[in-house]
NUZATOR-571642 format. One record per residue (C-alpha): residue number from 1; residue in one letter; x, y, z. Coordinates in pm, whole numbers, plus 50000, padded with zeros to 5 digits. Example, Ala and Ser with C-alpha at 12.3 -4.5 7.8 and 13.67 -1.06 7.14 Angstrom:
# NUZATOR-571642
[1 a [51230 49550 50780]]
[2 s [51367 49894 50714]]
END
This chain:
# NUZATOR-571642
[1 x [82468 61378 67242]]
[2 x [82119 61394 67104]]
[3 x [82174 61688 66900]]
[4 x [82544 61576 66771]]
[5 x [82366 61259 66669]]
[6 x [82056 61437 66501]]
[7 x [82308 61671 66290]]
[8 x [82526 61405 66161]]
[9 x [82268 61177 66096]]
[10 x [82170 61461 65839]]
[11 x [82461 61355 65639]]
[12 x [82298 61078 65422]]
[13 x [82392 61170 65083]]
[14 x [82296 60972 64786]]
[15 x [82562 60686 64674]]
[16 x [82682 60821 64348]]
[17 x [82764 61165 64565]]
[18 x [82953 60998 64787]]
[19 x [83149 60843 64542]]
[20 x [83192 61125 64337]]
[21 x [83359 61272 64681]]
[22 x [83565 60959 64781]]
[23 x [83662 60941 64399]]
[24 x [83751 61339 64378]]
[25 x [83970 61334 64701]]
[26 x [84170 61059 64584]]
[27 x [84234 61229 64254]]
[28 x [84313 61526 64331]]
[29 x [84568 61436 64652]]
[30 x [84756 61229 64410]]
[31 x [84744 61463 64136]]
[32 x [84852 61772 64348]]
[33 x [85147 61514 64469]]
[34 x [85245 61468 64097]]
[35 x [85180 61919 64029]]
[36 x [85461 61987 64336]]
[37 x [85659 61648 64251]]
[38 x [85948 61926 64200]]
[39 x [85867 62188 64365]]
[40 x [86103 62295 64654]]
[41 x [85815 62418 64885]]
[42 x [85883 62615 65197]]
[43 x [85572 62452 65356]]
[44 x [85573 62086 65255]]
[45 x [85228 61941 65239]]
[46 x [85347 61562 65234]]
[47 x [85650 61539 65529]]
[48 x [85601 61454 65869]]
[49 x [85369 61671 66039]]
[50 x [85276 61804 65702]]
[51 x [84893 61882 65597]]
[52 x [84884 61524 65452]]
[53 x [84954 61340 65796]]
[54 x [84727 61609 65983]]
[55 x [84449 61572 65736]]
[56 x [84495 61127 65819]]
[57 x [84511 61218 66195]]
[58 x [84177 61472 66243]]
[59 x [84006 61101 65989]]
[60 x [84128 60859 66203]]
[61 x [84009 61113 66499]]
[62 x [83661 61152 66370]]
[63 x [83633 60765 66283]]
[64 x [83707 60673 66644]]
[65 x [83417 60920 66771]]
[66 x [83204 60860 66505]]
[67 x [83227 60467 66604]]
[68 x [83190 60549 66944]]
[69 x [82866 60726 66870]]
[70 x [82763 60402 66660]]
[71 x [82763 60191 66924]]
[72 x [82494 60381 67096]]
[73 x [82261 60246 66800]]
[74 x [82373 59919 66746]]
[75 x [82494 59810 67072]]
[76 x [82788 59640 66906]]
[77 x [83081 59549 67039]]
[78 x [83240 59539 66707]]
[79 x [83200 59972 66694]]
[80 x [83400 60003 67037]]
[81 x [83687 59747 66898]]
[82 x [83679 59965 66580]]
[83 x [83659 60297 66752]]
[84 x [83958 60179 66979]]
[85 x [84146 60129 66657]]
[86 x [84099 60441 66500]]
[87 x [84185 60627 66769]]
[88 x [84494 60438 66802]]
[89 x [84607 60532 66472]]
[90 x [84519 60886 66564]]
[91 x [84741 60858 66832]]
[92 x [85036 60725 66638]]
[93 x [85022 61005 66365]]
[94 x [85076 61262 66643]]
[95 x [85273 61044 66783]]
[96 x [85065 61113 67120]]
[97 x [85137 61456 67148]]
[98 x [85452 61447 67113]]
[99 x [85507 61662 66811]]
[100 x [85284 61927 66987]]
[101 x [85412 61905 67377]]
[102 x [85737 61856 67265]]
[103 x [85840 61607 67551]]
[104 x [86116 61364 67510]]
[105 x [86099 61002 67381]]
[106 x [86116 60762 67664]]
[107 x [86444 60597 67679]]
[108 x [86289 60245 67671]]
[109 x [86185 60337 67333]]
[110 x [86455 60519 67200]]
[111 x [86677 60222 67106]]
[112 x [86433 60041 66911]]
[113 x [86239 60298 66778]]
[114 x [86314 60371 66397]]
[115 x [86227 60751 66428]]
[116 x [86298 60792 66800]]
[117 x [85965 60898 66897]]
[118 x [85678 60793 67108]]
[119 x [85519 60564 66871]]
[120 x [85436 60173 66865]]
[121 x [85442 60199 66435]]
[122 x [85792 60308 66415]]
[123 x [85937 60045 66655]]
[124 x [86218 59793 66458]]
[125 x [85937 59517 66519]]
[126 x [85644 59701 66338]]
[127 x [85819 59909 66090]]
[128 x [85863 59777 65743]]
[129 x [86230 59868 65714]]
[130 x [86456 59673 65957]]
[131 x [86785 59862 66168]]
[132 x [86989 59883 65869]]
[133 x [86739 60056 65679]]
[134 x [86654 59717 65432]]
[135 x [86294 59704 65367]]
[136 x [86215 59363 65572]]
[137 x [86079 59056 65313]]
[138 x [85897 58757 65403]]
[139 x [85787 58615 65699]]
[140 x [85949 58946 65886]]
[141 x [85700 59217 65701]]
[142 x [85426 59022 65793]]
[143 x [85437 59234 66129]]
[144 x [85484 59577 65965]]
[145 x [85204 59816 66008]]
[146 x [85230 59880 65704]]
[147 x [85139 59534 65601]]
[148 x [84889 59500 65866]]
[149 x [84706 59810 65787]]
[150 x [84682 59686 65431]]
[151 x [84521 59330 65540]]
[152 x [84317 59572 65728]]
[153 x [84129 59788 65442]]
[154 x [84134 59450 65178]]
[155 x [83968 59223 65407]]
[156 x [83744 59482 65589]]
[157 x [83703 59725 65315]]
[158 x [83669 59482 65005]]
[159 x [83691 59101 65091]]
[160 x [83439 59091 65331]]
[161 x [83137 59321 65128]]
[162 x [83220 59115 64812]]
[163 x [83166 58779 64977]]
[164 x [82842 58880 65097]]
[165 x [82750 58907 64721]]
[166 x [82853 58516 64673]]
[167 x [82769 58332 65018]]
[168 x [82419 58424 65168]]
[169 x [82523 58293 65478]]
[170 x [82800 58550 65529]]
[171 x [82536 58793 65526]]
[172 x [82304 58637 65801]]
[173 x [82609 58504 66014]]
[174 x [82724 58881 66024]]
[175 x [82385 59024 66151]]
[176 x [82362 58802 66400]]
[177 x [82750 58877 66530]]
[178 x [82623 59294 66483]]
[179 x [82950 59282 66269]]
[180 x [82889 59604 66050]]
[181 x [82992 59561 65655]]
[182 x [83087 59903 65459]]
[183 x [82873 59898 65089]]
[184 x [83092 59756 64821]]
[185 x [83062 60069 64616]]
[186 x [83288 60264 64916]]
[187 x [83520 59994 64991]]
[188 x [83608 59920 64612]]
[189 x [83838 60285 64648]]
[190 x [84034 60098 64843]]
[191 x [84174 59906 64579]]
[192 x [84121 60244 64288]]
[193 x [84371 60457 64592]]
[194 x [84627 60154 64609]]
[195 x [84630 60150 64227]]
[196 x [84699 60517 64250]]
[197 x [84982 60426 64456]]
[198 x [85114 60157 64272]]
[199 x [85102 60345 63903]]
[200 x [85260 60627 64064]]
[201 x [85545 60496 64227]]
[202 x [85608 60192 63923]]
[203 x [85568 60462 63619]]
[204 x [85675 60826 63747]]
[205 x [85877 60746 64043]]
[206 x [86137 60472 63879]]
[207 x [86366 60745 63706]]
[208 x [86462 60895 64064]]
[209 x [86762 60805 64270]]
[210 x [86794 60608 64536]]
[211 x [86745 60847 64822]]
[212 x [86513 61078 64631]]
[213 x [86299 60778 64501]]
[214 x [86254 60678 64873]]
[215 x [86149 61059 64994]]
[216 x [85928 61066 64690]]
[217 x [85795 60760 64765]]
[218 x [85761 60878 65182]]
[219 x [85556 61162 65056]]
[220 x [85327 60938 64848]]
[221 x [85273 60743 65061]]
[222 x [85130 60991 65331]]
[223 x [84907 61102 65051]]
[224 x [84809 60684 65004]]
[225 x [84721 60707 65361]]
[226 x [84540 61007 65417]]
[227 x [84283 60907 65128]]
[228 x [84225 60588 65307]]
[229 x [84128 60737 65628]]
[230 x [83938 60923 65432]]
[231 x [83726 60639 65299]]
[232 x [83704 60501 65665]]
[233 x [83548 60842 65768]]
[234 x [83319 60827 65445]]
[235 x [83209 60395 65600]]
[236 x [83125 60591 65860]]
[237 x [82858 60823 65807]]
[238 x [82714 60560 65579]]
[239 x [82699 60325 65906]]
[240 x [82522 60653 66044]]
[241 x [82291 60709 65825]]
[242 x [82159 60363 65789]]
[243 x [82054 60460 66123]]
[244 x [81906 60753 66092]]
[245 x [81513 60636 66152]]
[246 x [81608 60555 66460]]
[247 x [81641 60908 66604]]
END
């Protein structure tokens, strides 16, 4: 573990190169959606199982270890909740091995799950469309994963690092709880990948039909996702390398 920790410790790259990264990745997953937005391809890079949801599953993978590994510095219970629920989310986008075992969806779960596979996310009570394929609204969506996993990157990602610029307390009251708060500069892309989203979908996906508007809008949204883990993975090594005098 010493050595692991030694070599990724080595990743501390200055700010503005990590944003340049975080900014580049974003930019060019949503522009190469936009280049193939009509392209029949025999190898789809956004469906299910595609390159996108691979590329969110090895993030949230890496997160979950690399928070693991955290925890060894900061002996912070915080890092194991965190790493628990990254590797959660790994779990869900290969849908526990299904997809690569190829075993059958327990019957329990295949009358209320969406997609009929071994996942919590696409379960009727989690997913943001309801049995007859309505996207849920109100009080309802507030339970989607979807929603949840939004509420997740805002308040984690943005809210909290931008009220440490306003309240002085926050800042103190956070050390002492070992609660660990990404830079501001990282978790702003948050927002800049959600605006990708949102342009995309409002301004170049309105002119589809129905059912192609809603696989369009599938496929954009894996790409919405995958960037975000990427981020995560990027809070990461910057948790790391804070760190690294310590080794």
């Amino acid at each position: 573990m010493k050595s692991i920790s030694n070599n990724i410790l080595k990743c501390n790259f200055p700010i503005f190169l990590k944003i340049t990264i975080i900014a580049s990745v974003i930019l060019f997953s949503f522009a190469l959606n936009l280049l193939l937005i009509n392209k029949n391809l025999k190898f789809n890079l956004f469906k299910e199982s595609g390159l996108f949801e691979t590329m969110t599953a090895l993030f949230f993978f890496i997160c979950a270890f690399n928070f693991f590994l955290i925890f060894k510095f900061y002996k912070s219970i915080f890092c194991i909740i965190l790493g628990i629920v990254f590797f959660i989310g790994f779990g869900e986008e290969i849908s526990w091995g299904q997809r690569i075992f190829n075993f059958n969806t327990p019957e329990f779960m295949i009358e209320s799950n969406m997609q009929k596979e071994m996942t919590l996310h696409n379960l009727e009570l989690f997913n943001v469309y309801d049995s007859n394929g309505a996207q849920k609204t109100g009080i309802h969506k507030l339970l989607s994963t979807v929603f949840l996993y939004k509420m997740f990157w805002l308040l984690y990602g943005v809210l909290l690092p931008a009220s440490m610029f306003f309240f002085n307390g926050i800042s103190s009251m956070l050390s002492r709880l070992k609660i660990l708060v990404p830079s501001f500069s990282i978790g702003i892309f948050f927002l800049f990948n959600w605006l990708c989203l949102k342009i995309i979908s409002s301004f170049v996906f309105h002119n589809f039909e129905n059912f192609e508007y809603f696989r369009k809008m599938w496929e954009l949204d894996e790409v919405y996702e995958c960037c975000t883990a990427f981020i995560f993975l990027m809070i990461t090594f910057e948790f790391i390398s804070r760190k690294k005098n310590l080794i």
